[in-house]
C-alpha positions as CSV (number, residue, x, y, z in Angstrom):
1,X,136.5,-123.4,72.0
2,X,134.5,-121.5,69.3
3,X,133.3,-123.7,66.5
4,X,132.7,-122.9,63.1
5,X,130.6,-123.9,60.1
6,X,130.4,-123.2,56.6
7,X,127.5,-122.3,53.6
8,X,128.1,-122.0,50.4
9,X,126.1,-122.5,47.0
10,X,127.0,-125.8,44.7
11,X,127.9,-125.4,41.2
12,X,124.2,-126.3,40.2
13,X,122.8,-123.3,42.1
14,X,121.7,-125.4,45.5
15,X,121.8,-123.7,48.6
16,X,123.9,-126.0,51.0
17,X,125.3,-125.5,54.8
18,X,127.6,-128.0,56.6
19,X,126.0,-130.8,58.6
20,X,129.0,-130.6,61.2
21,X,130.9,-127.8,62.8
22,X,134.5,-127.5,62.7
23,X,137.2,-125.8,64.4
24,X,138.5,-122.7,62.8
25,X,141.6,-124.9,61.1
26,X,139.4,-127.6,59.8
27,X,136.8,-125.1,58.5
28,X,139.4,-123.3,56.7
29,X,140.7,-126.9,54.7
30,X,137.0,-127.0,53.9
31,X,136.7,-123.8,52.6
32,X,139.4,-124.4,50.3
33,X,138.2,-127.8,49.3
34,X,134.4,-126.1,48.7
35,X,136.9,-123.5,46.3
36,X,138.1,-126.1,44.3
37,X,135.0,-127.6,43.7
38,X,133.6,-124.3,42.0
39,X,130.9,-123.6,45.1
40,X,130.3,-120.1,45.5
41,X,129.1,-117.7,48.5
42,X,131.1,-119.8,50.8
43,X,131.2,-118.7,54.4
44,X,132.6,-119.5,57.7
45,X,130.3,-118.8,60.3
46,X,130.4,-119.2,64.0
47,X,128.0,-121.9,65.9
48,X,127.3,-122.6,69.6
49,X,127.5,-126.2,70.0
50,X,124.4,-128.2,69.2
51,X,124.0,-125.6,66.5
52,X,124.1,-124.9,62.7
53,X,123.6,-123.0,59.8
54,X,120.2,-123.7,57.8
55,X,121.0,-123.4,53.7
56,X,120.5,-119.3,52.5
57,X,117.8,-119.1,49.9
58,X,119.4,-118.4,46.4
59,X,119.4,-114.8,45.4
60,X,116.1,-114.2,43.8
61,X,114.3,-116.7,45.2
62,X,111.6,-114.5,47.4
């Protein structure tokens, strides 16, 4: 089973990634919760179990 999980940027700016993985059904209803809160740059990205996404750095950061 391929598992998924999602980053995305809060409303104030903060970099955030998921602190779970999902399946590809759950990480969808997450996705569209993360919407609704006004988060932007959300993406679901594929993990290997035991693994997950650090935070991106916000665009003009570096």
């Amino acid at each position: 089973m391929q598992n998924f999980a999602l980053t995305w940027t809060d409303l104030d700016g903060t970099p955030r990634a998921s602190a779970v993985a999902y399946d590809k059904k759950t990480a969808q209803q997450r996705q569209d919760e993360l919407v609704t809160a006004k988060a932007s740059g959300i993406q679901i990205v594929p993990v290997r179990p035991g693994q997950l996404p650090a935070p991106k750095a916000p665009v003009g950061s570096c």
